[in-house]
C-alpha positions in Angstrom: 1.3 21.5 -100.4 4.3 20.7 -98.6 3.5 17.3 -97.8 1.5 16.2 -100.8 4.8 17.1 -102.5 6.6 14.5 -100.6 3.8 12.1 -100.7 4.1 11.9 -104.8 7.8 12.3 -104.5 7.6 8.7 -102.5 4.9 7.3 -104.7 7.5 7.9 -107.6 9.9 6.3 -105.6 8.3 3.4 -105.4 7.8 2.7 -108.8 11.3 3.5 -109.6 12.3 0.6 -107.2 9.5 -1.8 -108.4 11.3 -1.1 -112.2 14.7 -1.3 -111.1 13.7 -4.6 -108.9 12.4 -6.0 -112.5 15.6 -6.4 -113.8 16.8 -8.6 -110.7 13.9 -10.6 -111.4 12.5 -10.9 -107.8 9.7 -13.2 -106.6 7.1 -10.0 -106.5 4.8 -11.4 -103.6 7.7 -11.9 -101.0 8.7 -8.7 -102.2 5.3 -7.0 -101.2 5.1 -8.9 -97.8 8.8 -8.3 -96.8 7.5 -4.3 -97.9 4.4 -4.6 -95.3 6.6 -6.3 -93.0 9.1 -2.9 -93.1 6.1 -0.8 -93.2 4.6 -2.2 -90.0 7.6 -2.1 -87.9 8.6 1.1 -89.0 4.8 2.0 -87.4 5.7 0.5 -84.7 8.9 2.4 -84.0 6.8 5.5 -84.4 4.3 4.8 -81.8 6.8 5.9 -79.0 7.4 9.3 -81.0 3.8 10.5 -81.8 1.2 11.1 -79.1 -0.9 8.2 -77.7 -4.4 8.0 -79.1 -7.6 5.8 -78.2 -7.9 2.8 -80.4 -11.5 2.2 -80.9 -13.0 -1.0 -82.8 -13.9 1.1 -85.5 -10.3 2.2 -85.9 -9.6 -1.1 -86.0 -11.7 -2.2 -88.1 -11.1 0.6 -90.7 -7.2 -0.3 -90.5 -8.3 -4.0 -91.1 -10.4 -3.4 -94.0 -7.7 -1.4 -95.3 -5.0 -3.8 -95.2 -7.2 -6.2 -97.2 -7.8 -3.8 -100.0 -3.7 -2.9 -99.8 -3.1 -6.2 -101.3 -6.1 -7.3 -102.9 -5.6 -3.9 -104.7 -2.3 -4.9 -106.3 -3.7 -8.6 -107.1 -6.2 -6.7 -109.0 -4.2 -4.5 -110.9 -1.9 -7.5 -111.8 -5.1 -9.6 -112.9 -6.3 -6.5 -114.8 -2.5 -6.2 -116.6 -3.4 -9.7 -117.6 -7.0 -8.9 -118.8 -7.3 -5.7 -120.3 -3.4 -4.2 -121.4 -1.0 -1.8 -118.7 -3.0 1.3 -120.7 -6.5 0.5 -119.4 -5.2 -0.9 -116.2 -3.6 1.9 -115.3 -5.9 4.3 -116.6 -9.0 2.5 -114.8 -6.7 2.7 -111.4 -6.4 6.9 -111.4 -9.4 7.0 -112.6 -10.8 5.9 -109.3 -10.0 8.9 -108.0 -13.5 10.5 -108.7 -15.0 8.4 -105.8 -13.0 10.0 -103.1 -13.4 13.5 -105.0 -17.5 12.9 -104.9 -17.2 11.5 -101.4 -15.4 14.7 -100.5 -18.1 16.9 -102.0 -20.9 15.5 -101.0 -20.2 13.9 -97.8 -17.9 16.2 -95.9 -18.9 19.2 -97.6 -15.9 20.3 -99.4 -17.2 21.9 -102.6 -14.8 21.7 -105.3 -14.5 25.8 -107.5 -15.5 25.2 -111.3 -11.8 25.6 -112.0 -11.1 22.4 -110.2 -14.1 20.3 -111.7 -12.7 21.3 -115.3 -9.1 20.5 -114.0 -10.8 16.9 -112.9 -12.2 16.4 -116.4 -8.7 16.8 -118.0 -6.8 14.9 -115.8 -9.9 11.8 -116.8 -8.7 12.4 -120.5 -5.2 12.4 -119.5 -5.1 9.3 -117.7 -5.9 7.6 -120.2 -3.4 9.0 -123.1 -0.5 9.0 -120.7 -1.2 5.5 -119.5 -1.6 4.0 -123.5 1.7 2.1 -124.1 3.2 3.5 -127.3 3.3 1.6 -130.7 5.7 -1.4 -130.6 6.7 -1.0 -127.3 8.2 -3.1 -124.9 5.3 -4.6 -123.4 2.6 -3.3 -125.9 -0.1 -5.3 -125.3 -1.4 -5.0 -128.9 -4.8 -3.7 -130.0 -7.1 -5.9 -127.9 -5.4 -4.8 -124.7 -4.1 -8.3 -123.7 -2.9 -11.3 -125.0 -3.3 -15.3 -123.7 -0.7 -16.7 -121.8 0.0 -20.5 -122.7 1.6 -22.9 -120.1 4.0 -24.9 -121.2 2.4 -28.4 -122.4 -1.1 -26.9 -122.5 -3.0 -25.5 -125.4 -4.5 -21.9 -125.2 -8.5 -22.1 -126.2 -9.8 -19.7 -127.4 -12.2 -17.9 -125.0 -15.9 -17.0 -125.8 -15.8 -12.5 -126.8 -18.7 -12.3 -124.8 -17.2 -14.0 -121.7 -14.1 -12.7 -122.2 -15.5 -9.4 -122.4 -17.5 -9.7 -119.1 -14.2 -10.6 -117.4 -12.4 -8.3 -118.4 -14.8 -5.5 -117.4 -16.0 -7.2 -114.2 -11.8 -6.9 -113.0 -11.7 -3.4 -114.5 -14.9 -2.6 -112.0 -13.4 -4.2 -109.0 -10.2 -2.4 -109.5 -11.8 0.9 -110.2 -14.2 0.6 -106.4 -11.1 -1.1 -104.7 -8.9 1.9 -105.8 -11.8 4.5 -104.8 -12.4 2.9 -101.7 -9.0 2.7 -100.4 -8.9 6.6 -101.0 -12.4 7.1 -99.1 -10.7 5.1 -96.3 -7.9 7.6 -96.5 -10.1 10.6 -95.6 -12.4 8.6 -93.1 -9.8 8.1 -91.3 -8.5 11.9 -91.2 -12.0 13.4 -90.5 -13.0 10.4 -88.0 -10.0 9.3 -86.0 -7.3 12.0 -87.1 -8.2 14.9 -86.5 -11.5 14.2 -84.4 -10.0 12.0 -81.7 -6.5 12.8 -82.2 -5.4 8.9 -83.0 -1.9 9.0 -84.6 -1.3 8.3 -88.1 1.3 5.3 -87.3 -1.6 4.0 -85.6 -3.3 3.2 -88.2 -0.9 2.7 -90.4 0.5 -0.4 -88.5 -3.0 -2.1 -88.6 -3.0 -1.5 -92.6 0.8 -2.8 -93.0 0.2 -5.3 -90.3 -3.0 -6.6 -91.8 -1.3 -6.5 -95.6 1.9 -8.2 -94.2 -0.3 -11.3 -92.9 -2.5 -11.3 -95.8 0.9 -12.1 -98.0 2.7 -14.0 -95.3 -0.1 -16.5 -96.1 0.4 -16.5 -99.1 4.3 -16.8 -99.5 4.0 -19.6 -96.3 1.8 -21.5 -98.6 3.9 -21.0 -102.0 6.8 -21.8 -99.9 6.2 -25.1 -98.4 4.6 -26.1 -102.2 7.9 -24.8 -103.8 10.4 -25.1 -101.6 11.5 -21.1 -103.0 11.5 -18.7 -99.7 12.5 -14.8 -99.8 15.5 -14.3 -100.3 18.5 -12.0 -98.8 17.9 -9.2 -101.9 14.1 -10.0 -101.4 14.2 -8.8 -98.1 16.8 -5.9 -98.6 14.6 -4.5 -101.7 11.3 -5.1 -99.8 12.4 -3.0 -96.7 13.9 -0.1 -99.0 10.2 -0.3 -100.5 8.5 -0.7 -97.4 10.0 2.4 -96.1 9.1 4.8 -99.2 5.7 3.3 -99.4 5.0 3.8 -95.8 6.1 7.9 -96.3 3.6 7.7 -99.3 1.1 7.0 -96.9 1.9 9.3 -93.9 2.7 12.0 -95.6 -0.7 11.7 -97.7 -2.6 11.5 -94.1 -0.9 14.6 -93.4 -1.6 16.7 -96.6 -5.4 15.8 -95.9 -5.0 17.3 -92.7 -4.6 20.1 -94.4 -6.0 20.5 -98.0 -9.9 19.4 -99.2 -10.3 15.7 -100.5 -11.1 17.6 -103.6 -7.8 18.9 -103.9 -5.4 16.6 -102.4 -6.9 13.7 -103.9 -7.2 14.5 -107.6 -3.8 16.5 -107.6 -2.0 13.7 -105.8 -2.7 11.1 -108.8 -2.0 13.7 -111.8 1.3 14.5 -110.4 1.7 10.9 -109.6 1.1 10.1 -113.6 3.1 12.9 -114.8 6.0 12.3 -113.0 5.8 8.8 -113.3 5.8 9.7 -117.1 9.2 11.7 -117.3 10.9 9.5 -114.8 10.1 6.6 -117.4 11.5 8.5 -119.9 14.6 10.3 -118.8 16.1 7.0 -116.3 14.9 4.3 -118.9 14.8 6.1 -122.1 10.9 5.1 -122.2 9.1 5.6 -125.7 6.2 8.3 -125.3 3.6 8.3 -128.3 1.8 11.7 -129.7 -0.9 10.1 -127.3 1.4 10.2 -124.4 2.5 13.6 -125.2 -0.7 14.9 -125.0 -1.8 13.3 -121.9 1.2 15.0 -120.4 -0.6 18.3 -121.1 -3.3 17.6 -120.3 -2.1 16.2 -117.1 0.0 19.4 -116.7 -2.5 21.7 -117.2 -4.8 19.5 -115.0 -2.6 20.2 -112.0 -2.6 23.8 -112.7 -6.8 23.6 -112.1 -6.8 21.2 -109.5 -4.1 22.8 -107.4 -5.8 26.4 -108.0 
């Protein structure tokens, strides 16, 4: 448990520098790229340290795929903030953690006790309550979930329910698969290339930050030359403290599913994810928690107690 403790302890991390980076108002894609960018060379300093392994075009192709899904996955969850409310987003994005707990089961095998299924159930319920922003709050996105956003000089029409409504759940679907399969890729990668073949997990990890960073140096190239706005010096110097963090939420995962079932690691690794994520918002920022919140946090705790049992 050693390492999926360190694994959540750098996922929290993470978000406490992508809340304390909101204040400094930084352009958010050049911080992502500049955070693939750290990621990837931090990969690449590792490949001296860990022992050589043979790259294969499948372990290729699995680090490419996963790169793509790194950033498309954050341009979902941005475009399902938009859509749907933080609540639902973020509910809909742990959530996803079923696929990987099914694809555990019933591909490699790793049956989960009744304990843990029950645990599973609760921790559904609570991601819901702990992610539902609290009455008034700062960035309550009202009872519909979401809200238009008018540019200035153009009138916001009102959009058809129905059409609106297809949207909204056609995002909410794509973020829920995207979310599952990056997981499934998680633990191909462990049972296929990891453990199997003995390819190192910086490896891998340098085609998934390489991949991402290109993906986004695209896109900040092409923003660039159409703005004239580059990354700037606390871009960079926030985006390679993130990069660092996120790429020990990544290893360190690897390495707790070298160890633990995909029923275990995965489920247990989001509740504790939420519930920390929870207090932390709470005791740093002062962070307004509803009776719904308070009882996902239950939940959630008493979730982790099943999962992890």
């Amino acid at each position: 448990m050693l390492f999926l403790a360190l694994a959540v302890t750098c996922s929290l991390s993470i978000a406490v520098l992508f809340k304390a980076s909101e204040r400094r108002d930084l352009d958010r894609t050049a911080l992502l790229t500049v955070n693939y960018l750290a990621g990837a060379a931090l990969a690449v300093a590792l490949q001296g340290v860990e022992p050589e392994g043979k790259v294969t075009a499948g372990l290729v192709a699995l680090g490419v795929v996963q790169g793509v899904l790194f950033i498309a996955g954050f341009w979902l969850f941005s475009l399902a903030i938009r859509e749907a409310g933080m609540g639902l987003a973020a509910g809909v994005m742990r959530l996803s953690v079923v696929v990987p707990f099914w694809a555990s089961w019933l591909v490699w095998r790793e049956a989960p006790t009744p304990w843990q299924l029950a645990g599973l159930v609760l921790a559904g319920v609570a991601f819901f309550l702990v992610a539902r922003p609290a009455a008034g709050a700062p960035g309550d996105p009202g009872p519909l979930g979401a809200s238009p956003v008018q540019e200035p000089g153009r009138a916001v029409l009102p959009a058809s329910p129905v059409a609106s409504a297809g949207r909204t759940a056609a995002v909410l679907g794509l973020l829920f698969a995207v979310g599952g399969v990056v997981d499934v890729n998680m633990k191909l990668f462990d049972e296929s290339f990891s453990g199997a073949a003995g390819v190192p997990i910086s490896t891998f990890l340098l085609f998934v930050f390489g991949v991402a960073c290109a993906v986004g140096a695209l896109v900040v190239t092409a923003q660039g030359l159409r703005t004239g706005r580059w990354p700037t010096a606390e871009v960079w110097a926030w985006g390679a403290a993130l990069g660092l963090v996120n790429y020990g939420s990544a290893e360190f995962f690897l390495r707790a599913l070298e160890r633990l079932d995909g029923t275990v690691a995965f489920p247990v690794n989001n509740v504790a994810i939420v519930l920390g994520a929870a207090l932390v918002g709470r005791v740093a920022w002062g962070e307004r928690l509803s009776r719904a919140n308070l009882a996902g946090l239950g939940l959630a705790a008493a979730a982790l107690v099943l999962l992890a049992g």
